[in-house]
C-alpha positions as CSV (number, residue, x, y, z in Angstrom):
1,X,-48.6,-43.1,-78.0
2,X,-51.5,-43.3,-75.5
3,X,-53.6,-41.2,-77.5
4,X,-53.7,-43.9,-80.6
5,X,-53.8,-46.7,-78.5
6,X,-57.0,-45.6,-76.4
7,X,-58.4,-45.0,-79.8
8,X,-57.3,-48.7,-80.9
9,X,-58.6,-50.1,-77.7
10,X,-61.9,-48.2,-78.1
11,X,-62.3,-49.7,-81.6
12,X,-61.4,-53.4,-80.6
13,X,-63.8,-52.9,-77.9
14,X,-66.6,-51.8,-80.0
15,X,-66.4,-54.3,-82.5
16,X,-66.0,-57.1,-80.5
17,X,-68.7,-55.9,-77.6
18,X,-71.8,-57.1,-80.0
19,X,-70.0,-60.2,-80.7
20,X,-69.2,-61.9,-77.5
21,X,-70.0,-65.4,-76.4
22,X,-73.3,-65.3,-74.8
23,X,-72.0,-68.1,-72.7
24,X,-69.6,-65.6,-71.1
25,X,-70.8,-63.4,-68.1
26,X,-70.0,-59.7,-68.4
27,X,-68.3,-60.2,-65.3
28,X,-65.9,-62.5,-66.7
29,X,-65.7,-60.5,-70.2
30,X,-64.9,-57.5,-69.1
31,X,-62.1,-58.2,-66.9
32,X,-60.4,-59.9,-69.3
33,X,-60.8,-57.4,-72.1
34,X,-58.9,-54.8,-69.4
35,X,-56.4,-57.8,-69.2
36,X,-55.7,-58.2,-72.4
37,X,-55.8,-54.3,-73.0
38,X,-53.2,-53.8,-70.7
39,X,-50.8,-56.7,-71.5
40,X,-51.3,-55.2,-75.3
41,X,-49.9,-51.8,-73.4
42,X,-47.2,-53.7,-71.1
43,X,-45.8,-55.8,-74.1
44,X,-45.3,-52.7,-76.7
45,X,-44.0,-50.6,-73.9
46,X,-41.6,-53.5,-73.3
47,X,-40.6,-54.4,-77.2
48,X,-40.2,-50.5,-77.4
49,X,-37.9,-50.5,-74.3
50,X,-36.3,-53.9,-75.6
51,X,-34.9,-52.2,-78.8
52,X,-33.8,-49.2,-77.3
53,X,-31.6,-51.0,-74.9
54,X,-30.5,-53.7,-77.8
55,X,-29.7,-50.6,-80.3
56,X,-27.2,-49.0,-77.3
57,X,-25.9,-52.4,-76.5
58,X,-24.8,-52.3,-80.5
59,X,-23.8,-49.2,-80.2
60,X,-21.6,-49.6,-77.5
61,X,-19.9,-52.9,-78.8
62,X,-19.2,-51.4,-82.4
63,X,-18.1,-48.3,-80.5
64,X,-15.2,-50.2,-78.2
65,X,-14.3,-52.6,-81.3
66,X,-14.6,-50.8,-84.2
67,X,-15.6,-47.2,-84.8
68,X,-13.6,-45.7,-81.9
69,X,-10.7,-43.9,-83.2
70,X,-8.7,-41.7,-81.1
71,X,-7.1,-40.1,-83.9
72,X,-9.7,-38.9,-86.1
73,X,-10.2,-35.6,-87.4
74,X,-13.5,-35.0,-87.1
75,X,-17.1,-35.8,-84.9
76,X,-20.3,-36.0,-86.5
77,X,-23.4,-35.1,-84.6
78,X,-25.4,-37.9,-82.8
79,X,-22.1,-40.2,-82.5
80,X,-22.4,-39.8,-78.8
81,X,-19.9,-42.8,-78.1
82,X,-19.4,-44.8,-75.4
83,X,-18.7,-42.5,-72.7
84,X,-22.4,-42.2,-71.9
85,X,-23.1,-45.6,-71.8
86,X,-20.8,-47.2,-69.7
87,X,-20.0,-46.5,-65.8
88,X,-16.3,-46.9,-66.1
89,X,-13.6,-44.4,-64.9
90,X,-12.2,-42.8,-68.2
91,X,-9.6,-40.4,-66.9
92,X,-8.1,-39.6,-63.1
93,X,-6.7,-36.2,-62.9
94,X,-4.8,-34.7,-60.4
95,X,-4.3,-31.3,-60.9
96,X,-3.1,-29.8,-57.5
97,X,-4.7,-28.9,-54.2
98,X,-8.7,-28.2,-54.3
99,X,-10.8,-25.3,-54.4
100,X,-14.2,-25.4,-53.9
101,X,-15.7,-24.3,-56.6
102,X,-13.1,-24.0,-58.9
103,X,-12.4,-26.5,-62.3
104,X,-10.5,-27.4,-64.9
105,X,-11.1,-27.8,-68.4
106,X,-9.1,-30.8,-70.4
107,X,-9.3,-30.9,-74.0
108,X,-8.9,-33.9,-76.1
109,X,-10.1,-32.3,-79.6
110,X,-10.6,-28.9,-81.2
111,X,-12.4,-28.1,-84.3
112,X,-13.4,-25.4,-86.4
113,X,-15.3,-26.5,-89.9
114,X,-18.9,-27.1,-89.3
115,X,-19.9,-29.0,-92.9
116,X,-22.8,-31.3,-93.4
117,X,-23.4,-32.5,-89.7
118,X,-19.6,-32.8,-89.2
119,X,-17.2,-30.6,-87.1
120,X,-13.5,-31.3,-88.9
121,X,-9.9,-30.5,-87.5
122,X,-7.6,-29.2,-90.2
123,X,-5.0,-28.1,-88.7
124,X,-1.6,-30.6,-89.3
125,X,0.6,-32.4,-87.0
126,X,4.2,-32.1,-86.3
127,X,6.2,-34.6,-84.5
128,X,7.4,-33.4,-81.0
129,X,10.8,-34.1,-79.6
130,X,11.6,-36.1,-76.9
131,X,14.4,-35.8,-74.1
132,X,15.4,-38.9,-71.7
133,X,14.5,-42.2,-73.8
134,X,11.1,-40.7,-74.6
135,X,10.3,-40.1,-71.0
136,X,9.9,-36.6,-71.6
137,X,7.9,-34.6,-74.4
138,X,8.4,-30.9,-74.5
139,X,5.0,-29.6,-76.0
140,X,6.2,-26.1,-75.7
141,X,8.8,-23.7,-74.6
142,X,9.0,-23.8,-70.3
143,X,7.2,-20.3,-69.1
144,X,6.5,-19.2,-65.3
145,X,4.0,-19.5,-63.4
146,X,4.1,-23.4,-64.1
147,X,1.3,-25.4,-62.7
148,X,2.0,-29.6,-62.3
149,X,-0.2,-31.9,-62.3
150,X,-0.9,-35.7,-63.2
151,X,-3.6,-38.0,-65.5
152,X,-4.4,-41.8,-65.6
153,X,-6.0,-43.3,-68.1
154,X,-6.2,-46.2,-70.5
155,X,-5.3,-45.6,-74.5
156,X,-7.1,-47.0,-77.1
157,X,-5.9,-50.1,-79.9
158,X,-2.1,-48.2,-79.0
159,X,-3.4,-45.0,-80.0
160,X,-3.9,-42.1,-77.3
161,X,-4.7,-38.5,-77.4
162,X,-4.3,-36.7,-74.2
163,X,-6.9,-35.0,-72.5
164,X,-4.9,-32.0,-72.0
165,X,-5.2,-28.8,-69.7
166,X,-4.5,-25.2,-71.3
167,X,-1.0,-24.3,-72.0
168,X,0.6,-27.5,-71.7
169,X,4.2,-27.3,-71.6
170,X,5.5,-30.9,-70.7
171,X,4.7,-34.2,-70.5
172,X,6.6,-37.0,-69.0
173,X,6.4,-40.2,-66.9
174,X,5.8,-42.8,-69.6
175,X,7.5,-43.9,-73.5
176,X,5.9,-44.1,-76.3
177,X,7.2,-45.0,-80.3
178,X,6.4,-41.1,-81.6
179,X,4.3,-37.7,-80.0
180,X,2.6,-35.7,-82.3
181,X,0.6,-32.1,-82.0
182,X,-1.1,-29.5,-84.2
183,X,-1.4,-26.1,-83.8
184,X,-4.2,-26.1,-81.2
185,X,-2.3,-28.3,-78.9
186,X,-4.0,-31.8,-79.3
187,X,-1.4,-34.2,-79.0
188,X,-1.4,-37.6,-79.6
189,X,1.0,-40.6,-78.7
190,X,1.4,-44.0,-80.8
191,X,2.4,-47.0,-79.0
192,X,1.7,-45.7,-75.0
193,X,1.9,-48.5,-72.0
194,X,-1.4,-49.9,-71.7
195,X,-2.1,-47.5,-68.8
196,X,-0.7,-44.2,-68.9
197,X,0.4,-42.0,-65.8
198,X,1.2,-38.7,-66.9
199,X,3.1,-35.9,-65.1
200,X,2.1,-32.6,-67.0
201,X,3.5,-29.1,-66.5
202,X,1.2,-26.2,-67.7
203,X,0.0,-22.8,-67.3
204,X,-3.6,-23.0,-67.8
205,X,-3.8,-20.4,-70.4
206,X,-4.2,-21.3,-73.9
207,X,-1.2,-19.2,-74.7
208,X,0.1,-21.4,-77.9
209,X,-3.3,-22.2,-79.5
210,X,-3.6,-21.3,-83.2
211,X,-4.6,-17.5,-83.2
212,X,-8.8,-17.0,-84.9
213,X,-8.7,-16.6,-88.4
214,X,-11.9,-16.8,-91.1
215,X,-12.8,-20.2,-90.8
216,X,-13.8,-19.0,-86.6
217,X,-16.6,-17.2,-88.0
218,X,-17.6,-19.3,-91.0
219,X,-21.6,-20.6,-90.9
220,X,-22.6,-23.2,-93.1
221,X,-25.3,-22.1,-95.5
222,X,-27.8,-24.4,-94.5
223,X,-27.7,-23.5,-90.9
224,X,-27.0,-19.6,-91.7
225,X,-30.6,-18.3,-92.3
226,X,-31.9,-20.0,-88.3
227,X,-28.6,-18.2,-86.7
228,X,-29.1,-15.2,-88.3
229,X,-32.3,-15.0,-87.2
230,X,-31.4,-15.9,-83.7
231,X,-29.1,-13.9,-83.3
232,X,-31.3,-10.6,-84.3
233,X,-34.0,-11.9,-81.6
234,X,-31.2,-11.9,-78.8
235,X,-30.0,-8.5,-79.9
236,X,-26.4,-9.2,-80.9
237,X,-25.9,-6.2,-82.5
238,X,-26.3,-4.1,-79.5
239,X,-24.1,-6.1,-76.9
240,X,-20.4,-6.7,-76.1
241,X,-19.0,-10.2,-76.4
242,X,-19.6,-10.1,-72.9
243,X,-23.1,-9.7,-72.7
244,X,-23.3,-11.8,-75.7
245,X,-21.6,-14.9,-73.6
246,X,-24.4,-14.1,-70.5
247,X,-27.3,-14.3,-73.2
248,X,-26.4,-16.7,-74.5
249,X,-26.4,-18.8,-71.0
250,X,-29.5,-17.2,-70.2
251,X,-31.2,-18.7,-73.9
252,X,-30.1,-22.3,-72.9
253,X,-30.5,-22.7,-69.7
254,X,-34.2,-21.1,-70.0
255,X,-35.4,-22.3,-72.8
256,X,-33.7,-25.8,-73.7
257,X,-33.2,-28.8,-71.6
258,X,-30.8,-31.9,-71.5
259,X,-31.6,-34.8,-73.1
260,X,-29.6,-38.3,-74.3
261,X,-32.4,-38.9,-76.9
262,X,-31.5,-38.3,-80.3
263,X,-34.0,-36.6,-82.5
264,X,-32.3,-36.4,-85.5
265,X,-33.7,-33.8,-88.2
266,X,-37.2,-35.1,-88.1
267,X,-38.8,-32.6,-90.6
268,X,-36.5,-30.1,-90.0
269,X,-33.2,-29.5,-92.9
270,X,-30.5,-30.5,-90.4
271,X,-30.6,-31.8,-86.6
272,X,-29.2,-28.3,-85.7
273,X,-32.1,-26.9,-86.9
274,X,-34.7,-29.6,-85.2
275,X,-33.2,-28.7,-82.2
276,X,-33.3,-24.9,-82.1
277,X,-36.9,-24.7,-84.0
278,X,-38.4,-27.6,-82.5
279,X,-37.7,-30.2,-80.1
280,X,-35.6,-27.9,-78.0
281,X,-34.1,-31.0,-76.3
282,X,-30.6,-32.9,-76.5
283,X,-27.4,-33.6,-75.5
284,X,-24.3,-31.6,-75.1
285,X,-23.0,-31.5,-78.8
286,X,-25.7,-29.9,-79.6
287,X,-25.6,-27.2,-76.9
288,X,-21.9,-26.9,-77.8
289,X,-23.0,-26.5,-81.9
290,X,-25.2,-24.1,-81.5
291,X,-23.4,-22.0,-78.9
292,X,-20.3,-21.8,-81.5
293,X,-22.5,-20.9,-84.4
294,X,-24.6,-18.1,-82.4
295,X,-21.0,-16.9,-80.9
296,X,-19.5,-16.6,-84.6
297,X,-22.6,-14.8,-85.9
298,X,-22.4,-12.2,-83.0
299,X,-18.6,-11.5,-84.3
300,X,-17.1,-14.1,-81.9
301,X,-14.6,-16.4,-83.4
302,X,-15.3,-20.0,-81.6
303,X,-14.5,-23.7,-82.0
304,X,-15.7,-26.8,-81.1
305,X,-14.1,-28.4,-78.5
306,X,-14.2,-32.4,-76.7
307,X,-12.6,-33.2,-73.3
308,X,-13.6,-33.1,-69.7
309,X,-14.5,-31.0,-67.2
310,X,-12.2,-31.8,-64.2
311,X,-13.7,-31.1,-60.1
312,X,-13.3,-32.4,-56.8
């Protein structure tokens, strides 16, 4: 920080003052003492920046070749994964005409068991017939009010899971070996083509999601004690789940900002708690975390959900 290296420099500075060549002009010497002060500066700033840039490099290439797995069941905190370091189009989604203004929210993965830093998915998967030469998967029963729409995007080592609007109905326009789902509608095909162009009938409604049960209003213990206490700052008691939702808005937006920078849990017992207590800064799982926590402790059942947010 500036702060210990002005006190370094004032140090070096003072110790070597008294001991300088008497054949070297104070013109000279003090000129190239700010020289050398700043190029100390520069070249830390630049090993500092130099390892942060090396450590997301690494990041990135274990990401794409090793620890991306479209299929697992659970997301720990601070795995932000590749999709914030690399400029590539992930998914192209064409969901019908445009309205300003208005979006649509594809989900990829939901969980519900916040334990130890982790959010897990236990819900099962059932296979899901297909009609036509598995051209078409029937995710659920037809309904009205059908909605079409179409995705692009590239699967992962054969494996792909669907970043999905609400109520998904159908999927067709490509095979695949097998289809899978669970009762929160993720699905999941094995053996896609390499790039998958999906026609998708849905309602937009989550009408065939798993209904809330305990687990949607489950706390951990160690994070129980800071969301309690939260939520009897923010009034919970006294508000409907509506006003709940706007306070809620209102306590992030106000008093937290966005940032890509992990913390971790510094002092703190968990990086939940470093972030609400503390730093007050990070990225979106930890918005997303804490809003599902504070939501479940104001009587709101809530999961954790991954996907995009699809616009013009």
């Amino acid at each position: 920080g500036g702060l210990f290296f002005g006190a370094t420099a004032f140090f070096c500075v003072w110790g070597l003052w008294p001991a300088r060549s008497a054949r070297t002009s104070r013109g000279v010497w003090i000129p190239l003492l700010f020289l050398a002060l700043f190029l100390g500066y520069a070249g830390q700033k630049a090993l500092f920046n130099g390892s942060r840039h090396l450590s997301r490099w690494m990041f990135l290439q274990y990401s794409t070749r090793v620890g991306n797995d479209p299929f697992a069941s659970h997301t720990s905190l601070g795995d932000i994964g590749k999709l914030k370091l690399s400029g590539r189009i992930i998914i192209r989604a064409e969901l019908g005409r445009f309205e300003k203004g208005r979006t649509t929210l594809l989900y990829n993965g939901i969980y519900n068991h916040f334990f130890k830093n982790n959010w897990y998915a236990g819900y099962s998967f059932t296979p899901v017939l297909s009609e036509d030469a598995k051209k078409v998967w029937q995710i659920n029963p037809d309904a009205k009010q059908i909605k079409k729409g179409k995705l692009y995007f590239r699967p992962d080592r054969k494996k792909a899971v669907l970043s999905l609007p609400a109520g998904t109905t159908q999927i067709s326009g490509f095979t695949a070996d097998s289809c899978r789902k669970n009762a929160n509608q993720v699905v999941r095909f094995v053996n896609p083509p390499p790039l998958i162009a999906a026609k998708i009938n849905f309602t937009g409604q989550p009408a065939w999601d798993k209904a809330p049960d305990k687990v949607d209003l489950s706390i951990p213990e160690k994070e129980a004690g800071l969301i309690s206490s939260i939520g009897n700052s923010l009034s919970f008691a006294e508000k409907s789940p509506s006003q709940v939702i706007d306070t809620l808005k209102n306590y992030f937006t106000t008093r937290f900002s966005y940032s890509l920078e992990l913390k971790g849990k510094g002092t703190y017992p968990t990086a939940l708690h470093n972030f609400l207590s503390n730093t007050r800064q990070g990225h979106c799982e930890l918005f997303a975390t804490a809003t599902v926590l504070l939501l479940r402790q104001a009587g709101i059942p809530a999961r954790y959900a991954t996907g995009f947010i699809a616009h013009e």
